[in-house]
C-alpha positions as a LaTeX table, in Angstrom:
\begin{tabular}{lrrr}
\hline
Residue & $x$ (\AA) & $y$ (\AA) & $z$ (\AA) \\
\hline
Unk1 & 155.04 & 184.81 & 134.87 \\
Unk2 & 157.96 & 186.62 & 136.71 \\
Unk3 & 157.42 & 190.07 & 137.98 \\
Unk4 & 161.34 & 190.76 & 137.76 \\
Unk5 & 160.67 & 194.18 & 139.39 \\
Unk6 & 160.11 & 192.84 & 142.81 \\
Unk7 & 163.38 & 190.94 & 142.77 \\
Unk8 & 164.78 & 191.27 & 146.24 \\
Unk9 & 168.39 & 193.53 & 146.07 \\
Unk10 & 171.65 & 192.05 & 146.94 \\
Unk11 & 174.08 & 194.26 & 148.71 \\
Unk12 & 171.89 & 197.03 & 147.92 \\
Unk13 & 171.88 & 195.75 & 144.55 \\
Unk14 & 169.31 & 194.15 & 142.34 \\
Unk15 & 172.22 & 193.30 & 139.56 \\
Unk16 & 173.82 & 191.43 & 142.15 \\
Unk17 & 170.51 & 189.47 & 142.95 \\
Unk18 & 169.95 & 188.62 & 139.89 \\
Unk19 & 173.52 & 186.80 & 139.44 \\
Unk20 & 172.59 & 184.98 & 142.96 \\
Unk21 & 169.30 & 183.77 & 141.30 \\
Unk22 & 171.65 & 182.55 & 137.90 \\
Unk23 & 173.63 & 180.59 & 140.40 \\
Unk24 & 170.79 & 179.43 & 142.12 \\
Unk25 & 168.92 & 177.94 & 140.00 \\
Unk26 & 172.34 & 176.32 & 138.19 \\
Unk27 & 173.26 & 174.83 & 141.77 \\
Unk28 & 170.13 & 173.25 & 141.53 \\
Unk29 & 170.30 & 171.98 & 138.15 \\
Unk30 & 173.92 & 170.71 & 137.81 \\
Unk31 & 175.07 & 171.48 & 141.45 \\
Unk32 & 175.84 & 167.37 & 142.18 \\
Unk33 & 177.44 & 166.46 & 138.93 \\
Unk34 & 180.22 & 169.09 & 139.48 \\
Unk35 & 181.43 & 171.27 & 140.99 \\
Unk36 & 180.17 & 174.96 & 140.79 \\
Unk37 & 182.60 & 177.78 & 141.52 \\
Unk38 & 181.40 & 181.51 & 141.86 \\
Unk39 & 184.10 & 184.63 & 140.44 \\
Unk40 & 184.25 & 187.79 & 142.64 \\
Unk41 & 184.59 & 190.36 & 139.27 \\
Unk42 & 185.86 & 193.19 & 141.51 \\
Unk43 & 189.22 & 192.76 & 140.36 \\
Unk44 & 187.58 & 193.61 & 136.78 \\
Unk45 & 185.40 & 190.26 & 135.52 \\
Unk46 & 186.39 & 186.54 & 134.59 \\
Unk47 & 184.00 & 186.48 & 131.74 \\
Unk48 & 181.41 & 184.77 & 133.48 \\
Unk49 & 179.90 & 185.05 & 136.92 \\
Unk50 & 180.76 & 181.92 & 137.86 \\
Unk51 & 181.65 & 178.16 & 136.24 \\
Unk52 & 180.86 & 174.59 & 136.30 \\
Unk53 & 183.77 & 172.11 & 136.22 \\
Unk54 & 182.72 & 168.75 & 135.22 \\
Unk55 & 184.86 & 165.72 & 135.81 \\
Unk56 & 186.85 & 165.39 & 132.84 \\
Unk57 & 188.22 & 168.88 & 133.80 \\
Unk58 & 185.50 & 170.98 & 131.34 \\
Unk59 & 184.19 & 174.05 & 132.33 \\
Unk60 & 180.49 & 175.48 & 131.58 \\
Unk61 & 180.42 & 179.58 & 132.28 \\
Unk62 & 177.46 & 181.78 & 132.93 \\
Unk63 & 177.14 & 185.29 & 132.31 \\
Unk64 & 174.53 & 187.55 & 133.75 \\
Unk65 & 173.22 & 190.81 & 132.37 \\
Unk66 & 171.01 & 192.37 & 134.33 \\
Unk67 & 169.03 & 194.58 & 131.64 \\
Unk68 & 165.75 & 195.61 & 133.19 \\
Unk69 & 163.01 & 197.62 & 132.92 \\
Unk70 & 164.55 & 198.58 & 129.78 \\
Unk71 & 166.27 & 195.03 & 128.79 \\
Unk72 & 166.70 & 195.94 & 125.05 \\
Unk73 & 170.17 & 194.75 & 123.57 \\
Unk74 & 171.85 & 198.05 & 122.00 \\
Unk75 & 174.96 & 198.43 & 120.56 \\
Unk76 & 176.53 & 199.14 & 124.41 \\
Unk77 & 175.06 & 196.32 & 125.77 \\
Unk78 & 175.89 & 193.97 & 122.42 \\
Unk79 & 179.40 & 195.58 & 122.92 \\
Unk80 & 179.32 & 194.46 & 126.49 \\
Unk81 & 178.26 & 190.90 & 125.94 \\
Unk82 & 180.80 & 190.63 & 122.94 \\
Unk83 & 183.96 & 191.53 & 125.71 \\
Unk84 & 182.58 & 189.31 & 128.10 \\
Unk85 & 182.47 & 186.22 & 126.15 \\
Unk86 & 185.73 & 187.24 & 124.92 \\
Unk87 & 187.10 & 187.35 & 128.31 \\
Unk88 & 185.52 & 184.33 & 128.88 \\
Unk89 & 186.74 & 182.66 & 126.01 \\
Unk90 & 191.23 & 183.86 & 127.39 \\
Unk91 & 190.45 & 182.92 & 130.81 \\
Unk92 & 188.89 & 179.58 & 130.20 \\
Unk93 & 190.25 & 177.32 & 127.51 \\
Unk94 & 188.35 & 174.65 & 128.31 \\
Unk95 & 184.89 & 176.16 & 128.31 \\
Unk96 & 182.58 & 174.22 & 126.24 \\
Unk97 & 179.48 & 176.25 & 126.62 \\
Unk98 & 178.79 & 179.67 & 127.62 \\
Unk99 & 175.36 & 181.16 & 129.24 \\
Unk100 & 174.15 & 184.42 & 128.66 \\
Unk101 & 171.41 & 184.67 & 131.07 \\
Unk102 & 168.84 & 187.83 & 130.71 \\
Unk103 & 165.45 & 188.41 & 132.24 \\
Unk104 & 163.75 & 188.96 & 128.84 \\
Unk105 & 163.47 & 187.02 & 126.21 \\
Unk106 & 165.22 & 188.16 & 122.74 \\
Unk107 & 163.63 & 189.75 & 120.13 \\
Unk108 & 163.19 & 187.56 & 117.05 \\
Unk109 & 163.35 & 188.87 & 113.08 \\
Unk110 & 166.01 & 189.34 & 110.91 \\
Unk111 & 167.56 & 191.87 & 113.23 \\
Unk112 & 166.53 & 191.22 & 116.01 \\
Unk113 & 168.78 & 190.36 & 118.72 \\
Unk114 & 168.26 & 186.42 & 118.72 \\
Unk115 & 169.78 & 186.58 & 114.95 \\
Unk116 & 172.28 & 188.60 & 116.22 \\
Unk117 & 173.12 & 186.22 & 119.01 \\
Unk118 & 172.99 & 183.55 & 117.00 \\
Unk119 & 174.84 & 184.37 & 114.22 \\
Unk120 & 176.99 & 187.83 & 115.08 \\
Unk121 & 178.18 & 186.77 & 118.53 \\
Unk122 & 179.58 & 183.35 & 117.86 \\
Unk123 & 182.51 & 185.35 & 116.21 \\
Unk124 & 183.94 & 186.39 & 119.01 \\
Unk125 & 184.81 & 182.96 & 120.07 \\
Unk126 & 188.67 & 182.67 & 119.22 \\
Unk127 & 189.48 & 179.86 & 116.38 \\
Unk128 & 189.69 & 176.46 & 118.12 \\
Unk129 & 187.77 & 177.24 & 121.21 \\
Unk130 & 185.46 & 175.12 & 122.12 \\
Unk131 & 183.09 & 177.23 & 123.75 \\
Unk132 & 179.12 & 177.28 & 122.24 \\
Unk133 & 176.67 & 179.98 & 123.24 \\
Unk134 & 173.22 & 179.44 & 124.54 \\
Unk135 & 170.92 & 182.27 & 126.37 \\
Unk136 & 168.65 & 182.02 & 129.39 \\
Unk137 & 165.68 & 184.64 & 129.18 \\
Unk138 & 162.28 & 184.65 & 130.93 \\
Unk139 & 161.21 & 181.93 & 129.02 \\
Unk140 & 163.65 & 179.43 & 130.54 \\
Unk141 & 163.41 & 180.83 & 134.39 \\
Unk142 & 159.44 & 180.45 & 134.13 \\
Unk143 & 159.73 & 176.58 & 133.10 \\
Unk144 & 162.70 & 175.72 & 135.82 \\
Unk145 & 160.51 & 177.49 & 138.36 \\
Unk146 & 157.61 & 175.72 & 137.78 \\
Unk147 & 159.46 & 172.71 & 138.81 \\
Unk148 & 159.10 & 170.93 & 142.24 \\
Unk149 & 163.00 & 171.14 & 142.70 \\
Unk150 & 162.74 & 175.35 & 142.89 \\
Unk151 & 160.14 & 175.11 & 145.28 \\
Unk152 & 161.14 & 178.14 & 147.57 \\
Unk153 & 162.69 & 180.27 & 144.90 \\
Unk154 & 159.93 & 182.86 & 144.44 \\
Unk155 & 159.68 & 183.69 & 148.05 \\
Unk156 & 162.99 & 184.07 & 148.83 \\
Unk157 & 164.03 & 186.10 & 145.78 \\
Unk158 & 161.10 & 187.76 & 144.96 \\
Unk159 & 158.98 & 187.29 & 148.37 \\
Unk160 & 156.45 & 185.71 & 146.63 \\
Unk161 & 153.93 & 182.81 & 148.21 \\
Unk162 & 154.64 & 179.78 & 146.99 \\
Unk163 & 153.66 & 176.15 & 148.13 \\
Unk164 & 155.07 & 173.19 & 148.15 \\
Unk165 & 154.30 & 169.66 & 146.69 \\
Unk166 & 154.60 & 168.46 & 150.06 \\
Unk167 & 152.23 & 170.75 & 151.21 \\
Unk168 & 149.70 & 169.56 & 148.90 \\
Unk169 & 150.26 & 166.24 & 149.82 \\
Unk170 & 150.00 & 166.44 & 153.67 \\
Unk171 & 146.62 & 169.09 & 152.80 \\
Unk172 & 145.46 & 166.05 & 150.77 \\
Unk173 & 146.07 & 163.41 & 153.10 \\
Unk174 & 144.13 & 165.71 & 155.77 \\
Unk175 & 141.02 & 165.68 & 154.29 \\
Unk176 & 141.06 & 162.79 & 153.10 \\
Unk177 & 140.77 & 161.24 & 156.60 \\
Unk178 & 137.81 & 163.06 & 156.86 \\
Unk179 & 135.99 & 161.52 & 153.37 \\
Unk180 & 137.98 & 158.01 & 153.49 \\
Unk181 & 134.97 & 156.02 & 153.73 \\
Unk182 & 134.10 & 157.80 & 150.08 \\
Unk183 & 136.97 & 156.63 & 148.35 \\
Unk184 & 139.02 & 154.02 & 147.98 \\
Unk185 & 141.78 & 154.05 & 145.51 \\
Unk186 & 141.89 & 150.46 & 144.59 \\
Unk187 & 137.88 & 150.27 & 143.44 \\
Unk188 & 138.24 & 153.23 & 141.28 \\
Unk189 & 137.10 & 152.21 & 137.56 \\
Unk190 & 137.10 & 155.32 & 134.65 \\
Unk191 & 134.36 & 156.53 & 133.38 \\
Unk192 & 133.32 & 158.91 & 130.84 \\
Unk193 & 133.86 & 161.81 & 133.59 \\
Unk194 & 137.25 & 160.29 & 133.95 \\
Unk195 & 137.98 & 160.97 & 130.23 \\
Unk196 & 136.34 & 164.39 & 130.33 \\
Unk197 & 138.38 & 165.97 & 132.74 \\
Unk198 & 141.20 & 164.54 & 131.51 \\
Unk199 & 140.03 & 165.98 & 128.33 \\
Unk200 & 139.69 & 169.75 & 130.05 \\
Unk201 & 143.06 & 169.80 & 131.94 \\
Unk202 & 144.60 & 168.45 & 128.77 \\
Unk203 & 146.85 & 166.26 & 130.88 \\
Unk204 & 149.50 & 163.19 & 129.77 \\
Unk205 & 146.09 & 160.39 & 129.83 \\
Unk206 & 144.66 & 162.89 & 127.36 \\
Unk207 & 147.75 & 163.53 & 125.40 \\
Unk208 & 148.40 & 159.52 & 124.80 \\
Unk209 & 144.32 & 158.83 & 124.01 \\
Unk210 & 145.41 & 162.00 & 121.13 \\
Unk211 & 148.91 & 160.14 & 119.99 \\
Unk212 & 146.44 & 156.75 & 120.31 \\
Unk213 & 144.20 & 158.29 & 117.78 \\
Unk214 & 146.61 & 160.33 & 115.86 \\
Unk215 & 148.03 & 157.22 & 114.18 \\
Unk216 & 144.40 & 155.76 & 113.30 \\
Unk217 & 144.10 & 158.83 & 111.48 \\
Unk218 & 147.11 & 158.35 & 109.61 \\
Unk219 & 147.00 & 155.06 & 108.70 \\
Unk220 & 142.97 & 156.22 & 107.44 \\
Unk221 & 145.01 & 158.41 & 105.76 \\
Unk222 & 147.25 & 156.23 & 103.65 \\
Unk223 & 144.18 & 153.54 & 103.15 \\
Unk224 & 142.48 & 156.81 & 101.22 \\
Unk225 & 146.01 & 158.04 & 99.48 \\
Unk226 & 146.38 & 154.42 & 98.26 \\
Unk227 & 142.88 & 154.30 & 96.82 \\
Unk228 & 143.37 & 157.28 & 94.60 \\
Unk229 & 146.57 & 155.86 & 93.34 \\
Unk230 & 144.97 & 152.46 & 92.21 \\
Unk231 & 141.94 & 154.50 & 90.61 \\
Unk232 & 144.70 & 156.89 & 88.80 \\
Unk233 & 146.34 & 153.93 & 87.83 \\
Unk234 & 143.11 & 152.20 & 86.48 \\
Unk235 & 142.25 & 151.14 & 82.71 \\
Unk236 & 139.42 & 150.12 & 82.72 \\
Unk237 & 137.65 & 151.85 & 79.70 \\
Unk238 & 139.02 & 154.28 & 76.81 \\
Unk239 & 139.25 & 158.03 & 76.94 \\
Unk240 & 136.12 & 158.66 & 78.68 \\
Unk241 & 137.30 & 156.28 & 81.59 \\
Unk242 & 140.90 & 158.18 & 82.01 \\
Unk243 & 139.31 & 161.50 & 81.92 \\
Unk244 & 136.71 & 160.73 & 84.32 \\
Unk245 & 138.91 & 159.40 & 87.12 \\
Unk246 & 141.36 & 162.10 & 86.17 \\
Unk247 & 138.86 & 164.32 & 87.34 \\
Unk248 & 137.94 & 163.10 & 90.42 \\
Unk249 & 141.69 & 162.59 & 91.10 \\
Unk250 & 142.27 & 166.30 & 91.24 \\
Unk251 & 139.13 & 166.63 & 93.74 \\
Unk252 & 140.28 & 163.55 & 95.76 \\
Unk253 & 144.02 & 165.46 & 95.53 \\
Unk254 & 142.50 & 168.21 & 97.17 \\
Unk255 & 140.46 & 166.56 & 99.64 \\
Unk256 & 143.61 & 164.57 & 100.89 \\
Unk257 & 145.57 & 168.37 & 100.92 \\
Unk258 & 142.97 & 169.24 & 103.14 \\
Unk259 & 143.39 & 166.45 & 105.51 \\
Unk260 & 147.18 & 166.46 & 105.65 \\
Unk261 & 146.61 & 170.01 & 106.96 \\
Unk262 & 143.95 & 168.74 & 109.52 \\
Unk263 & 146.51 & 166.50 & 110.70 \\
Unk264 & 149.11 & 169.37 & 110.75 \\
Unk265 & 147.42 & 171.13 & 112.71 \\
Unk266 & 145.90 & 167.92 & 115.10 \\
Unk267 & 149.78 & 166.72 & 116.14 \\
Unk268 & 150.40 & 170.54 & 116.27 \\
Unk269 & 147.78 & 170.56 & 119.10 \\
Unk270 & 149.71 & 167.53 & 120.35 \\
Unk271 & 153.12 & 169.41 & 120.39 \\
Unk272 & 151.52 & 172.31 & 122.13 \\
Unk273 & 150.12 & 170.11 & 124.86 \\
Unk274 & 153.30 & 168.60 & 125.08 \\
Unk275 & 154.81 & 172.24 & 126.40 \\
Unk276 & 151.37 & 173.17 & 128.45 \\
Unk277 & 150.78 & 175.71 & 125.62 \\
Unk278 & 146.80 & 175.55 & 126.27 \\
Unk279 & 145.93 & 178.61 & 125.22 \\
Unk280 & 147.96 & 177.70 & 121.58 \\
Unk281 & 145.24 & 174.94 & 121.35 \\
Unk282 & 142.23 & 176.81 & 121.85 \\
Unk283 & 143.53 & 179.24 & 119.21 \\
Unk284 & 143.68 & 176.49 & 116.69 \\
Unk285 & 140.95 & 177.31 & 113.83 \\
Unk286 & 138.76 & 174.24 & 112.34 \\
Unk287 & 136.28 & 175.80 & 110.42 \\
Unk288 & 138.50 & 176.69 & 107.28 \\
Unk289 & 139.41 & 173.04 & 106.99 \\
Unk290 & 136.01 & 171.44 & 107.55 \\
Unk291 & 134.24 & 173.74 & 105.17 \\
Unk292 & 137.30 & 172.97 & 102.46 \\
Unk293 & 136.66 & 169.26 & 103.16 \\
Unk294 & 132.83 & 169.41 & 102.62 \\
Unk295 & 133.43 & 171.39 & 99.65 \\
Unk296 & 135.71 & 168.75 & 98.19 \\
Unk297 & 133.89 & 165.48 & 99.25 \\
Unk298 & 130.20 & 167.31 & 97.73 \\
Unk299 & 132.37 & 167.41 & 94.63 \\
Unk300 & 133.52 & 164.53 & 94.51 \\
Unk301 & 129.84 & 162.25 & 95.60 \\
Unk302 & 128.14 & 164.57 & 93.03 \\
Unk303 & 130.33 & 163.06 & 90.19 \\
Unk304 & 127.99 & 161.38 & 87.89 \\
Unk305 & 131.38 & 158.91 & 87.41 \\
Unk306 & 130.47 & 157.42 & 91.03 \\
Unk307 & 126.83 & 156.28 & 90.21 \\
Unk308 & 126.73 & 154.88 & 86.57 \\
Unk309 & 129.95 & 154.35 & 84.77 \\
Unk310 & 128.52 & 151.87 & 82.61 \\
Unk311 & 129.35 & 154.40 & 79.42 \\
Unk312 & 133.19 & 155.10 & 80.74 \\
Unk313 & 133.43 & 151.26 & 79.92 \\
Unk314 & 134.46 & 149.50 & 77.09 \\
Unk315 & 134.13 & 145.56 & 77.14 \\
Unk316 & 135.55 & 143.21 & 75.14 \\
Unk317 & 132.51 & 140.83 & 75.37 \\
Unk318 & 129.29 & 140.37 & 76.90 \\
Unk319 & 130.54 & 137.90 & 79.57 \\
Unk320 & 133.66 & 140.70 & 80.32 \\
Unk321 & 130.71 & 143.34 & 81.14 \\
Unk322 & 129.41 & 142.77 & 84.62 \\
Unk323 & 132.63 & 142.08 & 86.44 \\
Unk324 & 134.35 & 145.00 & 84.77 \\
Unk325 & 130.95 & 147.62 & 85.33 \\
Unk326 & 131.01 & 145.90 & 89.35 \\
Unk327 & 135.12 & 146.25 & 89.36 \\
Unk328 & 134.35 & 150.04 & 88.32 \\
Unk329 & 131.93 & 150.99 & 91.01 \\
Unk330 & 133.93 & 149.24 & 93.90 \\
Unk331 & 137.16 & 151.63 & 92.45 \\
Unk332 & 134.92 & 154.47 & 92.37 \\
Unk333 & 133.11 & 154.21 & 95.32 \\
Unk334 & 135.99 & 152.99 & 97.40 \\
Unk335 & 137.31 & 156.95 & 98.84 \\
Unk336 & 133.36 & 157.23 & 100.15 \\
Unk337 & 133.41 & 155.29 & 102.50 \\
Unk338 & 137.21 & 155.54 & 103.73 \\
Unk339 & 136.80 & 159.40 & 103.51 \\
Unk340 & 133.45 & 159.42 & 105.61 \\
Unk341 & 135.43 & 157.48 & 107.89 \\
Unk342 & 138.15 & 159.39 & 107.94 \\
Unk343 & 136.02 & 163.22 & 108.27 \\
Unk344 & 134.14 & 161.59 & 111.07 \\
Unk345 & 137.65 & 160.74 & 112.77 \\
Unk346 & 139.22 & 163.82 & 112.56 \\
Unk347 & 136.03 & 165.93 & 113.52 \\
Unk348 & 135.55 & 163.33 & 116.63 \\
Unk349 & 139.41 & 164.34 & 117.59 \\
Unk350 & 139.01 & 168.17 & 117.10 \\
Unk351 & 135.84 & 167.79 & 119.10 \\
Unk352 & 137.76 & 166.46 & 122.04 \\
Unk353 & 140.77 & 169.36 & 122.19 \\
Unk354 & 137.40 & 171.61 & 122.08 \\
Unk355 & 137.16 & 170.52 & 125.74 \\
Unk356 & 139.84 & 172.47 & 126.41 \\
Unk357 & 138.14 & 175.70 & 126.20 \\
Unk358 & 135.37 & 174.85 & 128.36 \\
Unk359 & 135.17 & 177.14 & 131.70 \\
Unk360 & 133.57 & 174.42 & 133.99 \\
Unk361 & 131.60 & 170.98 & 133.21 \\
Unk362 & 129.09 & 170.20 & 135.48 \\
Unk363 & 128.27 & 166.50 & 136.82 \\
Unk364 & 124.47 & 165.51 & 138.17 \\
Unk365 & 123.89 & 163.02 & 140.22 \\
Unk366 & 122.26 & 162.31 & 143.90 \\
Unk367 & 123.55 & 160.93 & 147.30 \\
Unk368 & 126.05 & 157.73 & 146.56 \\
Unk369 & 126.38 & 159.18 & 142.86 \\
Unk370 & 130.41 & 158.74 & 143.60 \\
Unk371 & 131.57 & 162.63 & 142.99 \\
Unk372 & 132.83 & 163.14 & 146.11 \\
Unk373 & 135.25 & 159.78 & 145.31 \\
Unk374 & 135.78 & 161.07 & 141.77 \\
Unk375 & 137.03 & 164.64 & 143.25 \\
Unk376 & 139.31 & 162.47 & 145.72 \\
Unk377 & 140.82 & 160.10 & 142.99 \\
Unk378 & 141.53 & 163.61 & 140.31 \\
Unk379 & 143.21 & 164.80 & 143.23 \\
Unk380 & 145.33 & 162.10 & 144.40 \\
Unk381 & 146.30 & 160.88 & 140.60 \\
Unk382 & 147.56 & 164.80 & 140.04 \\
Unk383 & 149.71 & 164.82 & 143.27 \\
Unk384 & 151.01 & 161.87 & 141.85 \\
Unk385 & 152.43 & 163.13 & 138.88 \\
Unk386 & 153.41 & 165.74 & 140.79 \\
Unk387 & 151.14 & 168.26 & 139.77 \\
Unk388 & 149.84 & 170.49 & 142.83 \\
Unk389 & 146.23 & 169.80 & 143.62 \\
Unk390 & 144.04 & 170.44 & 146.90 \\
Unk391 & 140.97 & 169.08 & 148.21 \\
Unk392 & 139.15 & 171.33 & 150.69 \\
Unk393 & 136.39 & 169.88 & 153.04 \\
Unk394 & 134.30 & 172.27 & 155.31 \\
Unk395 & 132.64 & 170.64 & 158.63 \\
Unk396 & 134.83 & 167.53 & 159.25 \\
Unk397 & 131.83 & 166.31 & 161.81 \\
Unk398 & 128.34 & 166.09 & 160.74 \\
Unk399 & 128.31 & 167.13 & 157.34 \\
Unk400 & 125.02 & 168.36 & 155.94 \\
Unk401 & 123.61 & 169.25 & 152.37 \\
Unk402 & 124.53 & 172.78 & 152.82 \\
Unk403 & 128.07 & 172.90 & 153.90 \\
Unk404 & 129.85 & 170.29 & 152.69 \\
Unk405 & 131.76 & 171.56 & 149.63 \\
Unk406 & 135.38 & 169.16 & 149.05 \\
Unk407 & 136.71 & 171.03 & 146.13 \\
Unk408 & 139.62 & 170.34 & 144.19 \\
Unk409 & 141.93 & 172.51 & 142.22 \\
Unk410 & 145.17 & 173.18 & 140.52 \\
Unk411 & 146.83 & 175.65 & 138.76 \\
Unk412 & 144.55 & 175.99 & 136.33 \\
Unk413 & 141.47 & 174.33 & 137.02 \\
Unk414 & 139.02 & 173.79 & 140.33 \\
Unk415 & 136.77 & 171.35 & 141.02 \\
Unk416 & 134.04 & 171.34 & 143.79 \\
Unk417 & 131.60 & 168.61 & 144.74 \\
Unk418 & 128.70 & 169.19 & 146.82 \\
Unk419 & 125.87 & 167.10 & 148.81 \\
Unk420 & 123.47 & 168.90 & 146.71 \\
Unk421 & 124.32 & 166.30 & 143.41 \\
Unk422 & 126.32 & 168.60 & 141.45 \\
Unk423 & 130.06 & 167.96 & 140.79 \\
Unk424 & 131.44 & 171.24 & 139.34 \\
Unk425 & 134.74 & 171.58 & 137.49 \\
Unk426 & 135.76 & 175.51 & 137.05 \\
Unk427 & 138.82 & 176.17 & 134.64 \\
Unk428 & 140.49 & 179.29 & 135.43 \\
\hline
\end{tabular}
């Protein structure tokens, strides 16, 4: 999060920071495809703070409204915003997008302020212009300063700590001289440990082994949808047959409802993960759906249809009776077992985003066990992908069973191996 109240002032002014940190963080994001020119709006405003002009002479302008503590949109400050863009829109022909850049998000609803800037404001752009709107709140600050190309930001706009990727790095490579004959990065095998914190910090391994079984589950899926549609499609017996596998249609119909919303809301975990929503993942319910889905599948094995439908048959001839009675059972008995298969699936997948909301795992194991080379391997795979990490090791010489602790953590989660044969992982 940003604590926008301890942004530094500019000029005595905290407005006036907050425009610096707009530019800022534009420099860094465009600042060496084009070239970035900043508007002194003494001489009463350009529209925009400043502009980006690209190559083939178009111009990107950013507007910044510094509306904080109270950052509500009113009808001043809509009024405001409405004569900037305006302005905006006279002084730069060629503007193809305009930013509005706030510290708060906007308020959603029908009239809230994001429908109004999505729909009310674009009618201030003259006919013809070019220009389209798009707004940077809180939301959009947070993710750019989480990247390793802001590194600095916080502390010198809102005096913050913050540390470095490098830092990490040179940290890591520090201690690691002093565990190197623990771990060596080329001999490193996964393991079920491997796959179980990956499972916790719900990281990109995790994320593909969840795509990887994702489309198992769907093509489960369409084995059982295309089941149903042959045993709908069946005649093999009179009235008694159709109504019978009419029936346990409707519960298989159901049953397969129920799983197109497990699989909703699995590749809705996905798409969270995706974004580091991990708290949207733990608040995922599962209960509703597997108590629908053992409702359905009780119904449907309970059918007296699936054990004996010898009297749902009506053969021609004596010969025509077997193959058609062992034809019958195979059609409806065939959604058992791809159903069971498919439960146990989706349960074995919701099982692993359940890692997710565990608050530490703990590994046993004595002297040569391999934590302290697991802890050094999650450490230097995360710097790797760029993701801050540290390894701390106390007593560099002569390490005993009491004080040597190498932990590792990141932003969210902490992991500390000990001499005593327990490899901790703490999620915070």
């Amino acid at each position: 999060m940003i604590d926008w109240g301890r942004l530094r002032p500019y000029n005595s002014t905290t407005h006036r920071s907050f425009e610096e940190f707009c530019y800022h963080v534009t420099e860094i994001l465009y600042g060496n495809q084009s070239t970035l020119t900043s508007i002194d709006d003494s001489g009463g405003g350009d529209g925009v703070e400043f502009y980006l002009t690209w190559p083939n002479g178009d111009e990107w302008g950013w507007q910044a409204k510094w509306y904080y503590p109270n950052s509500r949109l009113d009808d001043s400050r809509r009024r405001s915003i409405r004569q900037s863009l305006k302005r905006a829109c006279e002084r730069h022909p060629r503007m193809t997008r305009w930013f509005l850049c706030t510290p708060t998000n906007l308020t959603a609803g029908t009239g809230g302020e994001q429908n109004w800037f999505d729909s009310t404001l674009p009618t201030t752009i003259p006919a013809g212009h070019p220009a389209r709107i798009e707004h940077w709140g809180e939301s959009f600050f947070i993710s750019r300063l989480a990247d390793p190309r802001f590194v600095g930001t916080r502390t010198y706009f809102f005096g913050e700590l913050e540390l470095s990727l490098e830092w990490f790095t040179k940290q890591f490579a520090r201690e690691l001289d002093i565990v190197r004959e623990k771990y060596v990065a080329s001999l490193h095998t996964e393991t079920v440990i491997d796959a179980r914190l990956h499972a916790i910090l719900g990281d990109p391994t995790f994320v593909a082994r969840l795509e990887e079984q994702l489309a198992a589950l769907d093509e489960m899926l369409h084995a059982v949808e295309a089941v149903v549609v042959r045993l709908r499609g069946s005649r093999l017996g009179g009235e008694a047959w159709l109504e019978a596998t009419g029936r346990l249609g409707e519960v298989l119909d159901r049953m397969i409802g129920t799983f197109r919303e497990v699989r909703s809301r699995l590749y809705r975990a996905r798409d969270l993960l995706g974004t580091g929503d991990i708290d949207g993942v733990r608040r995922l319910e599962w209960n509703d759906l597997w108590l629908q889905l053992e409702t359905d599948f009780a119904a449907y094995r309970e059918d007296s249809a699936t054990g004996d439908p010898s009297p749902l048959l009506t053969p021609e001839g004596d010969d025509e009776h077997t193959p058609t009675l062992s034809s019958a059972l195979r059609l409806l008995q065939a959604p058992y077992s791809l159903a069971t298969d498919l439960i146990t699936a989706a349960r074995e997948c919701a099982a692993e985003l359940d890692h997710l909301r565990l608050s530490e795992v703990h590994v046993l194991g004595g002297a040569g066990f391999g934590k302290t080379h697991f802890a050094c391997h999650t450490c230097r795979v995360r710097l790797d992908c760029g993701v801050p990490a540290l390894l701390v090791g106390h007593a560099p010489i002569n390490w005993s069973w009491s004080n040597c602790h190498p932990r590792l953590v990141n932003e969210r989660h902490g992991v500390r191996s000990n001499r005593d044969g327990l490899l901790r992982i703490n999620s915070t």
